[in-house]
N, C-alpha and C positions, 0 to 999 in steps of 0.2 A: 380939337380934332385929334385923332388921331395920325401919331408920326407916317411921313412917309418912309420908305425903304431907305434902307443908310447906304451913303455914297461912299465906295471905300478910300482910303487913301492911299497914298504912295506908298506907305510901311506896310498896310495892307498887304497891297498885290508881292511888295517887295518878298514878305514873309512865306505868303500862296506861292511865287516862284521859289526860293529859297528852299522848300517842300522838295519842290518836283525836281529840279537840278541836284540834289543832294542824293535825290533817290536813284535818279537816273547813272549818275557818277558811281554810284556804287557797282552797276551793272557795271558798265566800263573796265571799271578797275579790276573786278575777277574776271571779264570777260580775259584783260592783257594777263594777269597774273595767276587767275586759278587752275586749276588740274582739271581738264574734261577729256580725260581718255577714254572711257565710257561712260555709259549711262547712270553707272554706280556715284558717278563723281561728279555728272549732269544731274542729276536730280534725287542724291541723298548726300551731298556733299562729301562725297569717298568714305562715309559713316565715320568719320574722326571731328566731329564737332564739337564745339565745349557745350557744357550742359547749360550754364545760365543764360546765354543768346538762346538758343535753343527753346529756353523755357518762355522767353519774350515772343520769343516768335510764337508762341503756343496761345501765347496772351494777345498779340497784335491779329493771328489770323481768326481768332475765336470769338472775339471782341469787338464786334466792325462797328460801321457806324449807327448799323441800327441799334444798337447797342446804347450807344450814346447818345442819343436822341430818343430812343426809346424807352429804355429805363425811366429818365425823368418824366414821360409822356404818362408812362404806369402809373407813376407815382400820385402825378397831378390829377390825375382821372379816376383811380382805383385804391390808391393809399400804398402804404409797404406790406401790403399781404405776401405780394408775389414773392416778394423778395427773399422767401424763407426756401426756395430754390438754393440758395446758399450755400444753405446745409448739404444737399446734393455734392455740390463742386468739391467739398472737403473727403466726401464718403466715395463716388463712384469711383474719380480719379486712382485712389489710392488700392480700390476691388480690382479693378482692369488690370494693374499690374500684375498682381497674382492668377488672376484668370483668363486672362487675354494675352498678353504683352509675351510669356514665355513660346509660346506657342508660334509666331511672328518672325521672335529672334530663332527659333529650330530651326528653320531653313531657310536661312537670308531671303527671304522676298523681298521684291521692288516692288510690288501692286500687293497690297494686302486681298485681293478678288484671287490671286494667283493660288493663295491657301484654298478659296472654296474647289479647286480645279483638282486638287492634291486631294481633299476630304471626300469633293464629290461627285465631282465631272465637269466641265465646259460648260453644258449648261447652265451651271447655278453661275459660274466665276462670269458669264456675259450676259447674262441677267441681271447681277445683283454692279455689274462695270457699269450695264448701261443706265442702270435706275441715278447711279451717282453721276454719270455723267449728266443726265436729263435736271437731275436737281439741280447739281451744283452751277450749273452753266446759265439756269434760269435765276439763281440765288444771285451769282455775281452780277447778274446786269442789275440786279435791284439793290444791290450795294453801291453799284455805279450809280444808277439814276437816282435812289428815295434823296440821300444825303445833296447832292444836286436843286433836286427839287425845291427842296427844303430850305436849301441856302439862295435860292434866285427869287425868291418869295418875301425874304427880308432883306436883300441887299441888291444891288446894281448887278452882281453878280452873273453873268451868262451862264444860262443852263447849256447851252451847247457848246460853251467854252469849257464848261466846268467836267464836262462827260468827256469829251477829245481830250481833254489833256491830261486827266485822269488813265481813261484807258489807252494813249496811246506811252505814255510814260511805262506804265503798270509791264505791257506788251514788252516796251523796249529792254527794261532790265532782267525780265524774264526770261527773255532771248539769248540775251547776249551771257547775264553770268551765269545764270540756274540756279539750285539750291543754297549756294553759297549767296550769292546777289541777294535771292527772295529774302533768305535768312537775315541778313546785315543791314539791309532796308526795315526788315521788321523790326529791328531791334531800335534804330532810329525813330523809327516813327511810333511803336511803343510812349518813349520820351517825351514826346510831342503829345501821345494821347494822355501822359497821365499829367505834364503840362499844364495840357487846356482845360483838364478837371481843377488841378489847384486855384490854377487864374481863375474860373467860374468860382467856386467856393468860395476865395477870400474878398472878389469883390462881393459876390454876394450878401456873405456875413457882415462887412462892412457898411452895405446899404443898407440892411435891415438892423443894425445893432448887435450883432453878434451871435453866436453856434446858441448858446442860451434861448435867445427870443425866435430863431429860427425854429427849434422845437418845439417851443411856446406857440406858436402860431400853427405849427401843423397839429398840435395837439389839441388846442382848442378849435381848430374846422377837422380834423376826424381824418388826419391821414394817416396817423400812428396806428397802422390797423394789424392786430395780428388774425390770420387766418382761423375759422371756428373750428374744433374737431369734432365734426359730425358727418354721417355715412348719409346726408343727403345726396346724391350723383345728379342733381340737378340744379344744384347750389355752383356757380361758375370757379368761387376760390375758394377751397378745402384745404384744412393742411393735409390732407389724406391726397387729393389728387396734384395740389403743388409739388410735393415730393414725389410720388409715384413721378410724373410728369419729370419732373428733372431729372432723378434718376435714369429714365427712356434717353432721356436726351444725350446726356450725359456720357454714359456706358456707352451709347449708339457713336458718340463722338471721339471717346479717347478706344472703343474696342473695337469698332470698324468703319469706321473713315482713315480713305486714303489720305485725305491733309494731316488729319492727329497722328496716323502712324507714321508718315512720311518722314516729320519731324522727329519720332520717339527711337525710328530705326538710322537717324541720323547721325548716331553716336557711336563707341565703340562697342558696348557689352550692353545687357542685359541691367545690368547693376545701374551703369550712367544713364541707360534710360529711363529707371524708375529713378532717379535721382531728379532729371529734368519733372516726371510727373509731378512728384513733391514739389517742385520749386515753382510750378506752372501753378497750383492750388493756392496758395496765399495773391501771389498774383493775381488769377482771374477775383478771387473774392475780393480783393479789396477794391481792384478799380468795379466793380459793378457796388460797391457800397459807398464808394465816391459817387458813382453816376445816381444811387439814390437819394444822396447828401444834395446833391444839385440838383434831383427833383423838388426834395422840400425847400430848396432854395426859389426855386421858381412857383411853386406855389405862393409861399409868401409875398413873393415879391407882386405878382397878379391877383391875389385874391377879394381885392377890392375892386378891380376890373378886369374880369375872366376876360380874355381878348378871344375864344372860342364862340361867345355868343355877342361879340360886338360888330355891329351894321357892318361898319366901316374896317372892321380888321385885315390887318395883311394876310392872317392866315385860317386855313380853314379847319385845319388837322391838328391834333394834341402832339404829333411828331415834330412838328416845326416849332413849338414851345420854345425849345433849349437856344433855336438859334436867335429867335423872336426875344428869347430874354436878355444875350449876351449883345445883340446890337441895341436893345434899350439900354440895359446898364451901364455900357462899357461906349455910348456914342461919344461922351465926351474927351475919352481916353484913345488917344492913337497909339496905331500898333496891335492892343489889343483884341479888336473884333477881329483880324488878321490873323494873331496866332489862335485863336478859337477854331475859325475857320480851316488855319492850315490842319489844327490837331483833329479837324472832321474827315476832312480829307484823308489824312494820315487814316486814319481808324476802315475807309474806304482802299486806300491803296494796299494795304496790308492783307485784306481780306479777297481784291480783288488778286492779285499776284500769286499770294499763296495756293487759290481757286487754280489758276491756268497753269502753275506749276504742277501740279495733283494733277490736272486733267489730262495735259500731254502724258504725264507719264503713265497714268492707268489706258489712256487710248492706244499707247505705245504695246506696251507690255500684254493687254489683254486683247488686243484687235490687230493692233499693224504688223505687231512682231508675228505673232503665229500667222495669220494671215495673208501677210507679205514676206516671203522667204527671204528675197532680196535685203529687204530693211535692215537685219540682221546683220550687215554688212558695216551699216553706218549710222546705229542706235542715237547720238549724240546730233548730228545732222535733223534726222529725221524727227528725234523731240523738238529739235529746234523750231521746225517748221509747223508741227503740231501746237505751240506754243504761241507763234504769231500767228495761225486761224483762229485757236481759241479767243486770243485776246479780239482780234476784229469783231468775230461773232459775238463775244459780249458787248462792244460796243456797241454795233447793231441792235442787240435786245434791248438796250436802254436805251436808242434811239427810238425804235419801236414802240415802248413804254410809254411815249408821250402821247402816243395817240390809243394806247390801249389800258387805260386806267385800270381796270380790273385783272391786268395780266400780275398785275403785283398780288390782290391776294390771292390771287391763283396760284404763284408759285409760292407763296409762304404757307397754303393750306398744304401743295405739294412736300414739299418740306417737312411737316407733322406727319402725310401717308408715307412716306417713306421712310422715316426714323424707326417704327415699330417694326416691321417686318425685316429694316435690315439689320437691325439688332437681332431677333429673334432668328435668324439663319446661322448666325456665325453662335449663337448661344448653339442650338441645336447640333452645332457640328463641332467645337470645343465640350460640351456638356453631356454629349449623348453616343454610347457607341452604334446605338441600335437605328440612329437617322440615315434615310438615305437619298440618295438624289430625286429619286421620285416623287417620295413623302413630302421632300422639302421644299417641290417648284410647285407642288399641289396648294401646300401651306401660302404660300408666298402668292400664291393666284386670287386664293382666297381672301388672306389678307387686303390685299392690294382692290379687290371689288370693293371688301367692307367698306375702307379707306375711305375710296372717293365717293360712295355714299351714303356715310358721314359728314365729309368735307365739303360735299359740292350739290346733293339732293335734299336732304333734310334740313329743315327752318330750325334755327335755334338762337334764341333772341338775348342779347348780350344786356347783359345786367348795367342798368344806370349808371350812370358814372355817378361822382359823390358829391353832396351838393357845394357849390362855391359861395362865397359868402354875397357876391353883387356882379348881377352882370354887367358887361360893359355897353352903358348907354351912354348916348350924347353929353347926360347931366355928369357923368363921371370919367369919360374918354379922354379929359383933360388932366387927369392924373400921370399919362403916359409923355406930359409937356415937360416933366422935370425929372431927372436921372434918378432922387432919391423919393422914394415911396414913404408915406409915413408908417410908422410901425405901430402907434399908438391905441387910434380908430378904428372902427370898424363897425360893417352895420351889421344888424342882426338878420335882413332879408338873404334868403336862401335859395338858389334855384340849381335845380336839378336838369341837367342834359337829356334829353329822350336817348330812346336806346336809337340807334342809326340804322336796324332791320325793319322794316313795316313787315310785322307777324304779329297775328292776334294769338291769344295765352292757348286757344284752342288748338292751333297750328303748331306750338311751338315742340320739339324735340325734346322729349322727357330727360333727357343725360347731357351734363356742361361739354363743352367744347374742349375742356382740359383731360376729359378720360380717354378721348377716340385715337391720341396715339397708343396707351396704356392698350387700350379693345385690339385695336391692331395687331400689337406685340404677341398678349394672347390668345387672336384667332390664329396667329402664326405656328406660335409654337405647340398647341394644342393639337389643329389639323394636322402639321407637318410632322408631328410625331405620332399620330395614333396611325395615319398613313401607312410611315415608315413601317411601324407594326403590324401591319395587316398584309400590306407588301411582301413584308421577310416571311407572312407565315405562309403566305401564300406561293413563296418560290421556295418556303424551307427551307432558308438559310438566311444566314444573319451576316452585316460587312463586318468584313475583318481588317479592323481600323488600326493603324500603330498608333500607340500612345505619344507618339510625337506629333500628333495633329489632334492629341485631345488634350486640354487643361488640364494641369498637372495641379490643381485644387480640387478636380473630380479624381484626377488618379488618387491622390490623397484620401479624399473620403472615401472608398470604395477599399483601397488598402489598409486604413486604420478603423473604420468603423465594420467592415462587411469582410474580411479577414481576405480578400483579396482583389486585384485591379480591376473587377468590372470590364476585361477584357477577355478574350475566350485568345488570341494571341500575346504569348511570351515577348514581347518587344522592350522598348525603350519606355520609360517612368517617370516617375518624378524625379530623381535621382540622374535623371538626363544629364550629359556633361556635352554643352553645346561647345563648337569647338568656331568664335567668332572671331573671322580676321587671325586665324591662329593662334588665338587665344583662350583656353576654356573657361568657360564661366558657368558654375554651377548654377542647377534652380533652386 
């Protein structure tokens, strides 16, 4: 039969608390020590931060636990197509610095939305505040809860232990130290996630025989998959749409999120923070090819009994795989399923803290401050307070979650509508002098219908998973009785997973689910700009934009290819000498 759910031990829970009191102390400690004289110092750490914490925390809040659970899920299910995303992490990162990032640093913002307000009016900067608030606020509870879920399904583990204490930790260091706290926590638990990747790998390797036959095995069942290059748009993985796809993502992440810029404007200059990017890129890439190393780990290790099609399995979803594997492997090893656990957690706390960080302050900066005249008075107070709502309300959502299953991919399909359009606004207003408010909330309206009827109207039927070598039936369930798997054996029977949509071939959505952020991006920039243009001819006249709110890679080109800046006003250039913290730092 199939094992029951592993009972933890005292080292266990010892390690789950050890997590949360370390993170919490953190808070603590800059709470008595650190500098919050303003907001500056609340929630960008006075911009004097070192770059390689910095760069962890770039890594801890980007990298959640869906992350880690989910990558190996891809793996087990789909192969490593996906994972050519990769290439993305190396390319966007390193474009946003040059096209985004200068443009940030010109006028010290605290809310990156505060630049739309400067480019294009109020409008855009509380439209494009409120879409990230709406994401990110549904994003964190599903960080809170999936990981959660996931872990009470294989272990003794309380789901409503696991979410309170999560979120109310997460809340409390938030509170108390801010940017500094979030940051020092991330970099801790960082540690912890890349950790509980190595412990997965080398026990892995070791029950299967070694990095060698772990290959060996995903080679011979078909998980070594590189993506095809063909302009089918109804084929789910393309390297055409992988990359396109990550790219969106990508850009939308280090060139207009308030969490990515939060961190990048956390530094002194211009220079330290494209340094943090650089140092953030090998980072994120390599723990996401660790967490594919522990997919084909966990292939291997079930591939004689898929526990996705077994009667009696604990689990029902290809998400809970990772932790399904690590309390098989690792039952007879105390301590271990513990630190696993703690390093899931970790990958949740990071992402959930950094989230309510980012939020007070863009709710601050774009709504309370203007809004509430008073507030102004006591910017640090009142993040503070904005900081323990968020945290409760995410709580709540993830309590919520329990009884609303579908809310989850609601908010991940939310996620993909919003990524496109909010890239595509801050492109239009750094890349174009000719965009204007109008063109742009028009673009953005538009976009934002496609989106959700894409995402939420249209049937579109998810490509089979890949076949596994034996499902898990009674005559073989008994393989899960002993820690090590044989590596040897193997049958030739094959079964393939149905797709998980009931849509017949006639119903189905001619275009993959991977282009509709891509479609987003440009219905965005498309309408938002021809708009624009129709707009200025019809007021006959054109904005007159200072080059210190357009990318200074557009000023570039228009200066060295078209013999002049593309601007109809003499202002400031590429050539811009920002003057940061009294220091100048050219672009």
């Amino acid at each position: 039969m199939l094992p029951e759910k592993l009972v933890l031990g005292a080292a266990d829970y010892a390690l789950f608390a050890a997590t949360l009191v370390v993170s919490a102390g953190i808070g603590v400690y800059f709470q008595r020590t650190g500098k919050q004289a303003d907001n500056d110092d609340f929630v960008l750490g006075g911009r004097d931060m070192s770059p390689f914490p910095v760069a962890l925390s770039i890594l801890a809040t980007f990298m959640s636990a869906l992350n880690l659970m989910g990558i190996p899920a891809e793996v087990y299910t789909y192969g490593t197509q996906l994972q050519f995303i990769n290439v993305c992490f190396i390319v966007a990162p390193a474009f946003s610095t040059y096209f985004f990032l200068p443009v940030f640093f010109g006028d010290h913002f605290t809310s990156v939305y505060e630049y739309l307000e400067r480019r294009f009016g109020k409008l855009t900067r509380r439209l494009l505040s409120a879409m990230f608030s709406v994401q990110m606020g549904l994003f964190t509870a599903v960080a809170l809860y999936a990981p959660a879920l996931a872990l009470s399904a294989v272990t003794n583990l309380s789901l409503w232990m696991s979410i309170i204490s999560i979120g109310v930790v997460c809340t409390f260091y938030c509170t108390l130290g801010g940017m500094r706290a979030v940051l020092w926590s991330d970099v801790f638990q960082a540690c912890l996630m890349y950790l509980t990747l190595f412990v997965i790998c080398i026990v892995g390797c070791i029950e299967l025989g070694g990095i060698s036959k772990v290959f060996e095995i995903n080679y011979d069942g078909g998980r070594l998959v590189v993506p095809e290059f063909t302009t089918d748009i109804s084929q789910q993985y393309t390297m055409y749409n992988i990359l396109a796809q990550g790219m969106l993502l990508i850009l939308s992440t280090y060139g207009g999120s308030q969490i990515a810029l939060q961190r990048l404007m956390a530094v002194k200059d211009l220079k330290t923070s494209r340094l943090v990017t650089y140092l953030s890129i090998p980072l994120c890439v390599s723990f996401q090819l660790l967490c594919v190393f522990a997919g084909l780990i966990v292939y291997a290790y079930f591939r004689e009994c898929d526990p996705l099609t077994g009667p009696e399995s604990l689990i029902d979803s290809a998400d809970q795989l990772m932790p399904f594997f690590f309390t098989n492997a690792m039952r007879n090893l105390p301590g271990l399923p513990g630190l696993c656990i703690a390093g899931i957690f970790s990958a949740s706390l990071s992402t959930v803290s950094s989230a309510v960080n980012s939020l007070a302050a863009v709710t601050y900066e774009d709504f309370l401050g203007p809004l509430l005249p008073g507030a102004k008075n006591r910017p640090v107070m009142w993040t503070k307070i904005l900081s323990l709502l968020y945290g409760g309300t995410c709580i709540a959502l993830a309590f919520a979650m329990a009884n609303m299953g579908s809310l989850i991919r609601t908010t991940l399909l939310l996620y993909g509508v919003f990524a496109g359009p909010n890239l595509a606004v801050f492109v239009l207003g750094m890349g174009s002098n000719l965009a204007n408010q109008e063109g742009v909330v028009i673009g953005l309206i538009v976009s934002l219908a496609l989106g959700f009827w894409l995402n939420f109207v249209v049937n579109v039927i998810p490509a089979p998973f890949l076949p596994v070598e034996a499902p898990c039936t009674s005559g073989n369930a008994s393989l899960f009785a002993n820690v090590t798997l044989g590596v040897d054996v193997w049958t030739a029977n094959v079964t393939t997973l149905p797709p998980a949509v009931d849509v017949t071939a006639e119903e189905n959505f001619p275009v993959a689910y991977m282009w509709f952020s891509t479609i987003g991006l440009l219905a965005c920039l498309i309408v938002g700009y021809v708009c624009s243009i129709v707009i200025n001819f019809v007021r006959g006249t054109t904005p007159d934009i200072s080059d210190i709110y357009l990318s200074p890679m557009r000023t570039w080109f228009f200066k060295s290819k078209l013999g002049s800046n593309g601007n109809s006003k003499n202002s400031k250039n590429m050539d811009l000498q920002i003057n940061h913290n009294h220091k100048d730092t050219t672009l």
